[in-house]
C-alpha positions in Angstrom: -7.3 33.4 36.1 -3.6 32.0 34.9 -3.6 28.7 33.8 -0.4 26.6 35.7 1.3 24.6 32.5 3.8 21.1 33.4 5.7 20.0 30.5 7.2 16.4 31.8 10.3 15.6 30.5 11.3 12.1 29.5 15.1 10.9 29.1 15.9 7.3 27.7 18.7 5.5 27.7 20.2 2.6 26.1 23.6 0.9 26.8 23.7 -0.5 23.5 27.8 -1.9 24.2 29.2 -5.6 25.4 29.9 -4.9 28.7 28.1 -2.9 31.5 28.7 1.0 31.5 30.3 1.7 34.9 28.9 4.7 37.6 26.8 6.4 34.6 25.3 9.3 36.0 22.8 11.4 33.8 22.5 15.0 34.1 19.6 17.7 32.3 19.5 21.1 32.5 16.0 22.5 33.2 15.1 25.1 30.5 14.9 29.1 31.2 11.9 30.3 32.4 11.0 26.9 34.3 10.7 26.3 37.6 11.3 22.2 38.9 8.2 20.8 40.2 9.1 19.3 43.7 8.5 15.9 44.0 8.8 15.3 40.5 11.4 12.4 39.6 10.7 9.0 38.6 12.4 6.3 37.5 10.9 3.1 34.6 11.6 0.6 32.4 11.0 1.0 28.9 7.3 0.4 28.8 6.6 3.1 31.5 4.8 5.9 31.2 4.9 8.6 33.8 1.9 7.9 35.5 3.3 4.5 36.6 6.7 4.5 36.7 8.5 4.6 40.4 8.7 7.6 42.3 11.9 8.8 43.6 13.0 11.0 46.6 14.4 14.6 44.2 17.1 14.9 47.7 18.6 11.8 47.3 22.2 12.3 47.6 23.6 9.7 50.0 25.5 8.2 47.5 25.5 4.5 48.5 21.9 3.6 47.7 21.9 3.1 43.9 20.1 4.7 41.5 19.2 7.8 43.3 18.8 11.1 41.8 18.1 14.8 42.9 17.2 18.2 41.8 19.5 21.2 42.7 21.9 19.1 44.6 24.8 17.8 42.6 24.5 20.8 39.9 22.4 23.6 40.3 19.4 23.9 38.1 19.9 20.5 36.4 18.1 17.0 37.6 21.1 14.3 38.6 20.2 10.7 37.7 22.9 8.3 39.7 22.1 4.9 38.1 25.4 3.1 39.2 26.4 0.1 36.8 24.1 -0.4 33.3 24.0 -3.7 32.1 25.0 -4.4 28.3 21.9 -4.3 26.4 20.0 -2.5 29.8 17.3 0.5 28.9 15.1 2.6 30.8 13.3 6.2 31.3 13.6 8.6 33.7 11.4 11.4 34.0 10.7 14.7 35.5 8.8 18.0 35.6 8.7 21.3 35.1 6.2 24.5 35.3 6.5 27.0 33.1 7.0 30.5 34.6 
């Protein structure tokens, strides 16, 4: 029997300027040899973990519903986060995962 292993990726950010960052948009490659793992994305503060941070739809494209992100949509083969406006001093995580092939 093959075992199925998920690495879950976890990206933090940190507007650490005086001022808000305007339409920041984060964007990660998935490795070679991955495959995304629908229904992956989620979205926390900085005390998240994973397991309870909030779901996201990995479609979410309409582009008036901030923050949204996708997989596969705005870039293929990378995860898009669209977080809109960052508030100076604002941090958070955003997650996903991935099976190795």
């Amino acid at each position: 029997m093959c075992r199925v292993s998920v690495i879950t990726y976890c990206l933090q950010y940190n507007n650490i300027g005086n001022i808000a960052a305007d339409n920041v948009t984060i964007t990660d490659r998935i490795p070679k040899y991955t495959t995304y793992v629908t229904g992956s994305i989620k979205m926390g503060t900085i005390g998240s973990t994973y397991d309870i941070a909030t779901k996201e739809d990995d479609n979410a494209s309409d582009g008036t519903t901030l923050p949204y992100a996708n997989w596969n949509a705005t870039t293929t083969g990378t995860v898009t986060f669209s977080l809109g406006n960052i508030a100076a001093g604002a941090v958070g995580k955003l997650y996903y995962q991935v099976r190795i092939d």
